[in-house]
C-alpha positions as CSV (number, residue, x, y, z in Angstrom):
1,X,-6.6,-22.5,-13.4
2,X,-8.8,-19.3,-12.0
3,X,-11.4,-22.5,-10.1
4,X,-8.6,-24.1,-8.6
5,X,-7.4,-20.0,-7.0
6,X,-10.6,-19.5,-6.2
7,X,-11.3,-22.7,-3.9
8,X,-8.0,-22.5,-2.4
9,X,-8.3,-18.9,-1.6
10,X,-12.1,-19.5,-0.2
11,X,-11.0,-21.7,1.3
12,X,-7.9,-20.1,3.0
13,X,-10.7,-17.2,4.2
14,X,-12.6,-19.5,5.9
15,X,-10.3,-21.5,7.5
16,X,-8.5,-17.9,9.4
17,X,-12.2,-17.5,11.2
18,X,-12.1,-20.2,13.4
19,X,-8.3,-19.6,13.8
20,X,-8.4,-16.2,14.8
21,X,-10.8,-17.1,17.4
22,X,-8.4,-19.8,18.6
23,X,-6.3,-17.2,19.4
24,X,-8.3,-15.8,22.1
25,X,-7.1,-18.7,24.5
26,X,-3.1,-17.6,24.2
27,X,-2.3,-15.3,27.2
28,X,-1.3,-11.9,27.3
29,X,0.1,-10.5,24.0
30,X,0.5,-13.9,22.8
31,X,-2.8,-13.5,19.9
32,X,-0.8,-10.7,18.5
33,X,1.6,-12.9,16.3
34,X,-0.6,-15.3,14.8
35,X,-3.6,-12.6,13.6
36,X,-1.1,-10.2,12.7
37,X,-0.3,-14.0,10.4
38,X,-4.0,-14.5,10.0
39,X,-4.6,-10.9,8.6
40,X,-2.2,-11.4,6.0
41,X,-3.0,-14.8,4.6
42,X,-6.5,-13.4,4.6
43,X,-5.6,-10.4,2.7
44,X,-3.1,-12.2,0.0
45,X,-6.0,-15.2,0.0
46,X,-8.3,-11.9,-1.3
47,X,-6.2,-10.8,-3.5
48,X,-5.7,-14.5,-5.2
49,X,-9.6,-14.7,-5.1
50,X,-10.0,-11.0,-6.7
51,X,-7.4,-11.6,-9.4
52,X,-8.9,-15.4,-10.4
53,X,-12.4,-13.7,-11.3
54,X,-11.3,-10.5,-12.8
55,X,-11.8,-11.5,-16.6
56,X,-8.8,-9.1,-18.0
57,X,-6.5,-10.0,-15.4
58,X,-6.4,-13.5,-15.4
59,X,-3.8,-14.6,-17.7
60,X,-4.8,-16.8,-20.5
61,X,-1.3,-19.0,-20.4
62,X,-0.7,-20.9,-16.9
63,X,3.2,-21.6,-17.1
64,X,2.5,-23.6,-13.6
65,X,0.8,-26.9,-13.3
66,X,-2.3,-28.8,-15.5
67,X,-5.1,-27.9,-16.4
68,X,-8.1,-30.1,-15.3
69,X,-8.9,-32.0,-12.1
70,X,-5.6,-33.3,-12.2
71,X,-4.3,-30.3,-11.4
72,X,-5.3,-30.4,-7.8
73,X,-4.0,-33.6,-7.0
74,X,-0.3,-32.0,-5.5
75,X,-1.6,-29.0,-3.6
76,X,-4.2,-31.3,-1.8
77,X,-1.2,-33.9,-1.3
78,X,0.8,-31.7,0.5
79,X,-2.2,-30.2,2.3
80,X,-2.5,-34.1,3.8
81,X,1.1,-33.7,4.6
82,X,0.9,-30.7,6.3
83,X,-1.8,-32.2,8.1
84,X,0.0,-35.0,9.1
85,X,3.0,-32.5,10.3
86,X,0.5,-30.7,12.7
87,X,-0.3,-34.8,14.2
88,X,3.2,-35.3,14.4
89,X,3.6,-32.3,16.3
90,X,1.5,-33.3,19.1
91,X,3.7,-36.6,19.6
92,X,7.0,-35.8,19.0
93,X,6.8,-32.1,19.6
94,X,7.8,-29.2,16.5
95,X,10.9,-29.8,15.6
96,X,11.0,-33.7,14.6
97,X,7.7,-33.2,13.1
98,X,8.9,-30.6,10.9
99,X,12.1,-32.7,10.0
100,X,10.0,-35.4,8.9
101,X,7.3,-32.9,7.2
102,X,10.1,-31.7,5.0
103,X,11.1,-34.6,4.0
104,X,7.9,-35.9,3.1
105,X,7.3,-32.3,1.3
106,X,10.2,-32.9,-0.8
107,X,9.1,-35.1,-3.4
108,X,5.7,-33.5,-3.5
109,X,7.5,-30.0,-4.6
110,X,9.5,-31.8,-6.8
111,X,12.7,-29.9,-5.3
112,X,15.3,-29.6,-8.1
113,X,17.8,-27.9,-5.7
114,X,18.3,-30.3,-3.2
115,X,21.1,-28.1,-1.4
116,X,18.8,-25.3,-1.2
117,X,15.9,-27.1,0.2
118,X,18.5,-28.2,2.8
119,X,19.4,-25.2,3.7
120,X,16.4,-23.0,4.2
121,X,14.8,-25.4,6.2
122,X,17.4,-25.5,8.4
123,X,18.0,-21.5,8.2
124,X,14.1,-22.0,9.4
125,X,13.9,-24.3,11.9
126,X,17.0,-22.3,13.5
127,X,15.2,-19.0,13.2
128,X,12.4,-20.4,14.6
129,X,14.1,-22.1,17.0
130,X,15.9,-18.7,18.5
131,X,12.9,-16.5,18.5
132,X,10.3,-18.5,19.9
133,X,12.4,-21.4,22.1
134,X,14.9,-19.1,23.0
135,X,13.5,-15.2,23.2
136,X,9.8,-16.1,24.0
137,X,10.4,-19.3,25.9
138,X,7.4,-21.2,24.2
139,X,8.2,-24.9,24.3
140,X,8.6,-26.2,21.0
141,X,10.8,-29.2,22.0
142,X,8.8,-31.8,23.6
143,X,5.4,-33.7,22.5
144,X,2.7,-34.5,24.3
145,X,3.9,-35.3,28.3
146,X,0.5,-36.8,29.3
């Protein structure tokens, strides 16, 4: 489905713009982290967009998905839910939000390995938890106080 690569990875470009320039606002060395994330979604999103119109590279057989309009349906399903994560977050603050975006995620992925869904997001949310709660003090725990 070489359309379906190519709109997400436009659209992945265009959407690092305005967050790299959102980065401005953190203080200090604080932008460093998210461009150096920004620079490489907008490199892989290249790549994804340079393979999906290369004629001989683009394999004929998709073993992933449908073919069709249909085929779009999931990834803009869990778009909305990862949308609705980043809400959540302003409410309830990271953590819960990304408790309940997992759960939400998991019949959208269609998870076979329930187990090791489990466990990487919690191997996640505790990594996350350690480097940025606990070694750069940014506070992840609470919502909105206002």
């Amino acid at each position: 489905m070489p359309w379906i690569n190519r709109i997400l990875a436009l659209s992945l470009m265009a959407g690092v713009i305005p967050l790299w320039r959102m980065a401005d606002r953190f203080p200090g060395m604080g932008a460093v982290f998210p461009r150096v994330t920004l620079a490489a979604v907008a490199t892989l999103a290249a790549a994804m967009l340079a393979r999906s119109v290369m004629p001989a590279r683009v394999r004929r057989v998709e073993t992933e998905g449908t073919r069709g309009p249909r085929g779009i349906v999931r990834p803009l399903v869990g778009f909305a839910v990862g949308l609705g994560g980043v809400y959540l977050m302003r409410h309830l603050g990271f953590f819960p939000a990304m408790i309940a975006f997992a759960a939400v995620l998991f019949p959208v992925l269609r998870v076979e390995n329930r187990r090791i869904y489990l466990i990487a997001i919690v191997a996640v949310l505790i990594g996350i938890y350690l480097v940025f709660v606990l070694l750069l003090g940014v506070p992840l725990t609470a919502g909105r106080t206002a």
